[in-house]
C-alpha positions as CSV (number, residue, x, y, z in Angstrom):
1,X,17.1,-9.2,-9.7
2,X,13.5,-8.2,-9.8
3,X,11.0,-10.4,-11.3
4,X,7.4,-10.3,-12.1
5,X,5.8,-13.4,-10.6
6,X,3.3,-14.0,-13.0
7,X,6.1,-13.0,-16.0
8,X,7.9,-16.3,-15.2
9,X,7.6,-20.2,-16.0
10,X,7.5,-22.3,-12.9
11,X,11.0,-23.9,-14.0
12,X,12.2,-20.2,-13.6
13,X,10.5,-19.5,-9.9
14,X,12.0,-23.5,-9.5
15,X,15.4,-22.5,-10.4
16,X,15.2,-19.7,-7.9
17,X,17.8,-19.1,-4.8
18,X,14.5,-19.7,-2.2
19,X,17.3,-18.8,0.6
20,X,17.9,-15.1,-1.4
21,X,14.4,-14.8,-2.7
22,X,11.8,-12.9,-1.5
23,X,8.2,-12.1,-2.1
24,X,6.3,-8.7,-2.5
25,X,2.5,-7.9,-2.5
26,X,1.1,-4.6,-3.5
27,X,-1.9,-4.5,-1.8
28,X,-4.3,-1.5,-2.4
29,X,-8.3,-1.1,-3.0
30,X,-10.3,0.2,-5.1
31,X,-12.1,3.4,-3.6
32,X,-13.1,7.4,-4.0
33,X,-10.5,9.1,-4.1
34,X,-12.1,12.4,-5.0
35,X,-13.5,13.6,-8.5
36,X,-9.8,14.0,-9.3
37,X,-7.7,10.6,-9.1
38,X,-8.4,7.3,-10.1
39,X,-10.4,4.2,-7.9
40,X,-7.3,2.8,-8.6
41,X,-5.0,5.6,-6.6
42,X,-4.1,3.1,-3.4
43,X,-2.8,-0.1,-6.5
44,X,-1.1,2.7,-7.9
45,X,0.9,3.9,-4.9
46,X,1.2,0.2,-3.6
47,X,3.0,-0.6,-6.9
48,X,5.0,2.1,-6.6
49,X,6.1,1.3,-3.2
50,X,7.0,-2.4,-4.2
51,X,8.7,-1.6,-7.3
52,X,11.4,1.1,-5.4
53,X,11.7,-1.1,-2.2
54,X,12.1,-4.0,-5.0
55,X,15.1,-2.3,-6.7
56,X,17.0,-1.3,-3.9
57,X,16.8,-5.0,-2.3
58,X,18.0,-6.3,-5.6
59,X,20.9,-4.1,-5.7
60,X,22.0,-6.2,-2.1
61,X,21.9,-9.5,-3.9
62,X,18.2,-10.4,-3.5
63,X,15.9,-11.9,-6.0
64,X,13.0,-10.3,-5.6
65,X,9.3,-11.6,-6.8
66,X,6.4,-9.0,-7.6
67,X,3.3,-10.5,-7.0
68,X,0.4,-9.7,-9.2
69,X,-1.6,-7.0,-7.2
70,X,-4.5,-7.5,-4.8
71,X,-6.8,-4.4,-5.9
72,X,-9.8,-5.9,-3.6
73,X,-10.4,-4.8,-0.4
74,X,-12.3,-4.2,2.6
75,X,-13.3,-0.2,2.1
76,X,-16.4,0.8,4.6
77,X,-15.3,4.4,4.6
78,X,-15.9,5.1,1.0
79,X,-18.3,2.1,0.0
80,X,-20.9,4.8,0.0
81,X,-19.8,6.7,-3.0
82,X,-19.8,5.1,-6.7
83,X,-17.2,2.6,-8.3
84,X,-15.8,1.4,-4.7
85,X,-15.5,-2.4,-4.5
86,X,-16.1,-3.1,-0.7
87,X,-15.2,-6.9,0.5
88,X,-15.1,-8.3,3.4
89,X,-12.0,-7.9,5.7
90,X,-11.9,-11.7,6.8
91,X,-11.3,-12.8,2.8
92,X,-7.9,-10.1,2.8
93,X,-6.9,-11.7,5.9
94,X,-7.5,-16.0,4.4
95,X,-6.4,-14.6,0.6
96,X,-2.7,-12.5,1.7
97,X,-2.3,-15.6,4.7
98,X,-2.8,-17.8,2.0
99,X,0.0,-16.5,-0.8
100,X,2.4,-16.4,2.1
101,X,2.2,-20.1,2.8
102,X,2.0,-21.3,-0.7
103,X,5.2,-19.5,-1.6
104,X,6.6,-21.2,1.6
105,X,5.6,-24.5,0.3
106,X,8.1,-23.5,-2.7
107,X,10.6,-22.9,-0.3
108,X,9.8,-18.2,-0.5
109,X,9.9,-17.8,3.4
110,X,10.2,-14.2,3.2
111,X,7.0,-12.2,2.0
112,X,6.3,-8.1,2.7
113,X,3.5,-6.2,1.9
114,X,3.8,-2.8,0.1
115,X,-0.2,-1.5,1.7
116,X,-1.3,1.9,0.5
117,X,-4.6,1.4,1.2
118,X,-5.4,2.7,5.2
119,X,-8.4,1.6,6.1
120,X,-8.7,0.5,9.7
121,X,-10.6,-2.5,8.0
122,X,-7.8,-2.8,5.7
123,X,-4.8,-2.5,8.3
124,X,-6.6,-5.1,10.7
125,X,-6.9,-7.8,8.2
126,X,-3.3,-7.3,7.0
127,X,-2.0,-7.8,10.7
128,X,-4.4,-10.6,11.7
129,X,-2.6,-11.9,8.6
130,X,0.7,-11.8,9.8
131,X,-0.2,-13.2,12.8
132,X,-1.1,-16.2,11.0
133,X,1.5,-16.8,8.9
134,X,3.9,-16.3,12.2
135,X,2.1,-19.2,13.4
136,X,2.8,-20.8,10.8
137,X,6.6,-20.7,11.3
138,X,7.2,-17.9,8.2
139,X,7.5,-14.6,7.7
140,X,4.9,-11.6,6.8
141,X,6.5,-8.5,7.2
142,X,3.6,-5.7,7.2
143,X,5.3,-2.3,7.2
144,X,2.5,-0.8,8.8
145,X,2.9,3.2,7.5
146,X,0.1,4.0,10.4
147,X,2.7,2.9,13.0
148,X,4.8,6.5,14.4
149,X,7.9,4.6,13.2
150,X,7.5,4.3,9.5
151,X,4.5,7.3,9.5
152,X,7.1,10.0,10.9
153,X,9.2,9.7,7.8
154,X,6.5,10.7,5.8
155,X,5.1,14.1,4.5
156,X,3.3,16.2,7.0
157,X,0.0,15.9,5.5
158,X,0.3,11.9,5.9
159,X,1.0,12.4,9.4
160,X,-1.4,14.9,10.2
161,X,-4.2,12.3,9.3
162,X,-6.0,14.6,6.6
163,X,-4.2,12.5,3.6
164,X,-6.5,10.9,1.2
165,X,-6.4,12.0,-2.2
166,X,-4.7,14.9,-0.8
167,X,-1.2,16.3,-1.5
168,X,0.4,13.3,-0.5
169,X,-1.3,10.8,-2.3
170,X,-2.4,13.2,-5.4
171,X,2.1,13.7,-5.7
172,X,2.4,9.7,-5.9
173,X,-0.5,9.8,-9.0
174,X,1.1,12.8,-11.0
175,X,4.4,10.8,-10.3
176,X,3.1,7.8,-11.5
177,X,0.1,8.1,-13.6
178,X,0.2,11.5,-14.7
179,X,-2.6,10.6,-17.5
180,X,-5.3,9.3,-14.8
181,X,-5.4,12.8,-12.6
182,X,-8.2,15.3,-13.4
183,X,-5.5,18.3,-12.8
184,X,-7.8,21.0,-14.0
185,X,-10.1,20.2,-11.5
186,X,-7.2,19.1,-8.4
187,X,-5.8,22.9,-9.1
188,X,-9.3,24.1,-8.2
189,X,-10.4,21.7,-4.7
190,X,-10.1,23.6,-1.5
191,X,-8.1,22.1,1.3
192,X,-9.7,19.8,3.3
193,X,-7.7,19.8,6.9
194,X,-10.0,17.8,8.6
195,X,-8.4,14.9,10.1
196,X,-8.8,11.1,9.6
197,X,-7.1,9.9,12.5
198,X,-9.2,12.1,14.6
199,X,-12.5,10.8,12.9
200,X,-11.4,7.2,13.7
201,X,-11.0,8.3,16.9
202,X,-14.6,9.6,17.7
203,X,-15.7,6.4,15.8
204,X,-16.7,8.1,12.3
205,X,-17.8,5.3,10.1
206,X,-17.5,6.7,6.7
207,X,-15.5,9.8,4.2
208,X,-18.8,11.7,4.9
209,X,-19.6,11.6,8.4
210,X,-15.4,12.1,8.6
211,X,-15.9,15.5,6.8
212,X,-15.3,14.8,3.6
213,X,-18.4,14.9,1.5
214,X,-16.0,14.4,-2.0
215,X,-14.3,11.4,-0.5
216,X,-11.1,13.5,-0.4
217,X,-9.1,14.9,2.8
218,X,-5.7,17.2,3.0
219,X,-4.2,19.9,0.2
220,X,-4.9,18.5,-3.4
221,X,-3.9,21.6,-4.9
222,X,-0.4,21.6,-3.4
223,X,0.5,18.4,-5.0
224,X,3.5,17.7,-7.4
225,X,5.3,15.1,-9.4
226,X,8.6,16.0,-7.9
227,X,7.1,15.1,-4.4
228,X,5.4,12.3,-5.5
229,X,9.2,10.9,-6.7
230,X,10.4,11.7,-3.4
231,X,7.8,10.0,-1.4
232,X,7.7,6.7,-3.6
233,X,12.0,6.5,-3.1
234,X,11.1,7.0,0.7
235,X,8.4,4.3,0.7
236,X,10.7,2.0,-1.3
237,X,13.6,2.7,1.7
238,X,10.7,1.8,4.3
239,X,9.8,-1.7,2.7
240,X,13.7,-2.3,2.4
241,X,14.5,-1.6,5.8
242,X,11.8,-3.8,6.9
243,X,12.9,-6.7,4.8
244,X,16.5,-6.4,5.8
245,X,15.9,-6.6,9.3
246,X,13.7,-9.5,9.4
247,X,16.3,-11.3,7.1
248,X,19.0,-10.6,10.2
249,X,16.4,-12.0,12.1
250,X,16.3,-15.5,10.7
């Protein structure tokens, strides 16, 4: 079954199979994401991700607890433009380290994280976050979708580096929350190939010295609902697998 966390009483979390119970944590930002979607694009797609990988573990037996979201983040690429919340990368590492061992103390060994947000701040604190709970003796899975192995079963834009509110992201939004997207305006943007993997690379700093002066990257125009559905069931077979194979694990 698939529960929201902060849905139950603590008799209910209590009365819990711990051994068949796992944890999910959306964790997105929020940023820019263009004049066309939401701040709140990368909670969006994280929730999105967690709720898909969330039914198909349930339908193997597994109880599965949705934690409440964590929207805050460390976002220095876009902390120049308006309405991005920027925190620092040290308090996502202590906060997501943290959740892991209290639900461990309650007997929740197993947490993942569904991450849509990509920031190299972002992905570092995640992973110096795992490392601590493995220290710890539990587990942190962080499907990392930057790694080749989960990024190649993505969309071509993702994988080319120039996805943010792009057609990738901007597909997961109409899917999702067709009611926060500006599509007027998406229909109109001109493609923005310029790549964000290569930017990291030559140690850009922000969306604008990146090339992206509207704090968006990739093919807006080109997105669609019925892609965004197809993405979110392949992200939702990405955070299965990676909870399936650390259970074998254990």
């Amino acid at each position: 079954m698939v529960h929201a966390l902060s849905a139950l009483t603590w008799t209910a979390v209590r009365d819990l199979p711990a051994e068949r119970t796992i944890a999910i944590l959306p964790a997105g930002a929020i940023e820019a994401h263009g004049p066309h979607l939401p701040l709140g694009t990368d909670v969006i797609i994280a929730e999105a991700m967690a709720r898909a990988g969330a039914d198909r573990l349930a339908a193997r037996g597994l109880h599965v607890l949705i934690l409440p979201s964590l929207a805050f983040a460390p976002a220095p690429f876009a902390a120049e433009f308006a309405g991005t919340l920027h925190t620092p990368a040290d308090a996502t590492a202590r906060i997501v380290a943290a959740i892991a061992r209290s639900l461990t103390v309650h007997g929740i060994r197993v947490m993942a994280i569904a991450n849509a947000h990509h920031d190299p701040a972002q992905v570092k604190a995640l992973r110096a976050a795992v490392d601590e709970v493995a220290a710890a003796g539990s587990t942190l899975l962080f499907p990392d979708l930057t790694r080749r192995r989960w990024a190649e079963r993505l969309t071509p834009e993702f994988r080319s580096g120039a996805c943010h509110a792009g057609r990738y992201e901007g597909s997961i939004v109409l899917a999702e929350r067709p009611d926060l997207v500006r599509r007027e305006l998406m229909a109109t943007l001109p493609p923005n190939p310029q790549s964000l993997v290569d930017a990291i690379g030559r140690g850009d700093e922000t969306f604008t010295a990146a090339g992206g002066a509207d704090a968006y990257f990739g093919f807006p125009a080109e997105a669609t609902a019925d892609e965004g559905r197809e993405i979110v069931a392949t992200l939702g077979m990405i955070l299965e697998e990676a909870v399936m194979e650390a259970i074998a694990r254990k």
